[in-house]
C-alpha positions in Angstrom: 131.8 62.5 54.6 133.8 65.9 55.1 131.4 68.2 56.1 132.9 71.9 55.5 131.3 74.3 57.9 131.1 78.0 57.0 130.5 81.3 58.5 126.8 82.8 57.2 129.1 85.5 55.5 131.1 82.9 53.6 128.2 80.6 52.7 126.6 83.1 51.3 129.2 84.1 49.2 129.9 80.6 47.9 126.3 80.0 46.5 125.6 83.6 45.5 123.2 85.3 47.6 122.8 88.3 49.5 124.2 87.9 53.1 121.5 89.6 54.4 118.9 87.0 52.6 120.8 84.2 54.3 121.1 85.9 57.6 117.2 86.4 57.9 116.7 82.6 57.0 118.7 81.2 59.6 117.1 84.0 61.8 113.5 82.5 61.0 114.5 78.7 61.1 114.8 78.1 57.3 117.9 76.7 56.9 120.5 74.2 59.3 122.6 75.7 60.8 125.3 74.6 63.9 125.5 76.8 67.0 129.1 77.1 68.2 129.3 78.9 71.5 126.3 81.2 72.3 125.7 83.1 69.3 128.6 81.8 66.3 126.9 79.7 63.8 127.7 77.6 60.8 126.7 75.7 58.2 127.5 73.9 55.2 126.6 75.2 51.8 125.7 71.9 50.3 122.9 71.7 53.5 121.6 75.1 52.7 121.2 74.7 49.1 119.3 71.7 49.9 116.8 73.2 52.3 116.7 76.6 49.7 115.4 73.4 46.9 112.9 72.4 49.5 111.8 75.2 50.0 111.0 76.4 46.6 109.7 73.5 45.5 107.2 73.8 48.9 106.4 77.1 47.7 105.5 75.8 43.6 103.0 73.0 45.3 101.2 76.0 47.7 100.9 78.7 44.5 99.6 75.9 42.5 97.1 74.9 45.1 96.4 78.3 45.5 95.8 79.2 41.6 93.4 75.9 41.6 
């Protein structure tokens, strides 16, 4: 498998969300991410659009749980 790594600033780009948005969810643990260095981080798109689906799909179950 080639694994592309990214910049937060270019990931976000490619799958179309606010950098900021990205940023924080790396920031709280929400998304891989590779540490190069002490503070330069990558990832690979296809690995946070993977974690974003897990998320939301998380977040469906707990709103339907809630609404029971």
């Amino acid at each position: 498998m080639d694994r592309k790594l990214k910049t937060i600033k270019q990931t976000a780009n490619e799958i179309g969300i606010p950098y900021r948005q990205l940023l924080q969810s790396v920031n709280d643990g929400n998304v891989p991410h590779y540490r190069m260095h002490k503070s330069h981080r990558l990832l690979d798109p296809q690995e946070v659009l993977a974690a974003m689906r897990t998320q939301s799909q998380h977040n469906i179950k707990e709103r339907k749980n809630y609404e029971q």
